[in-house]
N, C-alpha and C positions, 0 to 999 in steps of 0.2 A: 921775701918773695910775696907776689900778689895777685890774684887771678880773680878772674868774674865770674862770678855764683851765679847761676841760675834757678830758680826752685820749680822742681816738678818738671822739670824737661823730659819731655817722652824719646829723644832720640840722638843720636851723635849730630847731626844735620842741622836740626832745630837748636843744639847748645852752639854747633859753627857761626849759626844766624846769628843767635840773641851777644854770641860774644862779637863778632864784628859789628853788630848795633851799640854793646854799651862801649867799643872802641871809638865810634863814629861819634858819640853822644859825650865824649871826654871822660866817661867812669874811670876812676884811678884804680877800679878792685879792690879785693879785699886778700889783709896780710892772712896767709894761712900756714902751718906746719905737719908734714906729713908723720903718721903716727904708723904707716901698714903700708905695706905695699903687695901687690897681687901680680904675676907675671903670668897672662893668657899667651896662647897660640892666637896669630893673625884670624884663625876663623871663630875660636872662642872668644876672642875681641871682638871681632862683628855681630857675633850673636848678642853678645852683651850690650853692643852701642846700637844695636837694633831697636832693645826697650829697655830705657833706663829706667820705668817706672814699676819692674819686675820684682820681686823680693830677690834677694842672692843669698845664699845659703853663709857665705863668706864676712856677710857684715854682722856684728856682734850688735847689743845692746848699748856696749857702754862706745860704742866709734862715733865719732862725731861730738859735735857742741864746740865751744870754744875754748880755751886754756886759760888759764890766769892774767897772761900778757894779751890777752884779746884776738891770738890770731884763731882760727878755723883751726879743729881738728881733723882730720882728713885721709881717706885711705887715696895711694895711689893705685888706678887699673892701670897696669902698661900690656901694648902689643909686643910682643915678643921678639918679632921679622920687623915692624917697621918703627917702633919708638916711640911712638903715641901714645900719648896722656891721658888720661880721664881723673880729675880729682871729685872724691868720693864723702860729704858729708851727709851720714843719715839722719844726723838728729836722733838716733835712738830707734828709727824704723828699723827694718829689713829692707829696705829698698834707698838706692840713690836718691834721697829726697833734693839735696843741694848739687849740683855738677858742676866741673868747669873744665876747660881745656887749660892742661899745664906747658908753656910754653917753656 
């Protein structure tokens, strides 16, 4: 599986952009594997995809980075009501440092 990172994306809107530009731009993304997955309410989804650059109480220390095989380690956010993806690498932050939409 392979999705496009974005770093420091402040919001759902702005990672819809940046990923249908590196779509338009031919970016093949990057392989990643989900390590977590988090299951919000469609409005705790919104609050969340409001500012991705918030700390979240949710993301550990050790989430994020990469694995041995090279893919991205990654939590999933999902919306609960409608299905929607957010993949989540902090690099070791408290906050969505790398985002992608998981298709």
């Amino acid at each position: 599986m392979k999705a496009h990172f974005g770093r420091k994306i402040p919001n759902l809107e702005a990672l819809k952009a940046a990923t249908r530009q590196a779509k338009q731009e031919k970016h093949s993304g990057s392989a990643y594997t989900v390590v977590r997955e988090i299951e919000f309410s469609d409005e705790e989804f919104k609050n969340f995809a409001e500012d991705l650059l918030e700390d979240q109480p949710w993301i550990g220390g050790t989430d994020g980075g990469m694995n041995q095989a090279g893919e991205i380690r990654c939590i999933r956010v999902r919306n609960a009501q409608t299905g929607e993806r957010i993949l989540v690498n902090s690099e070791g932050y408290d906050y969505p440092r790398y985002t992608a939409i998981e298709e």
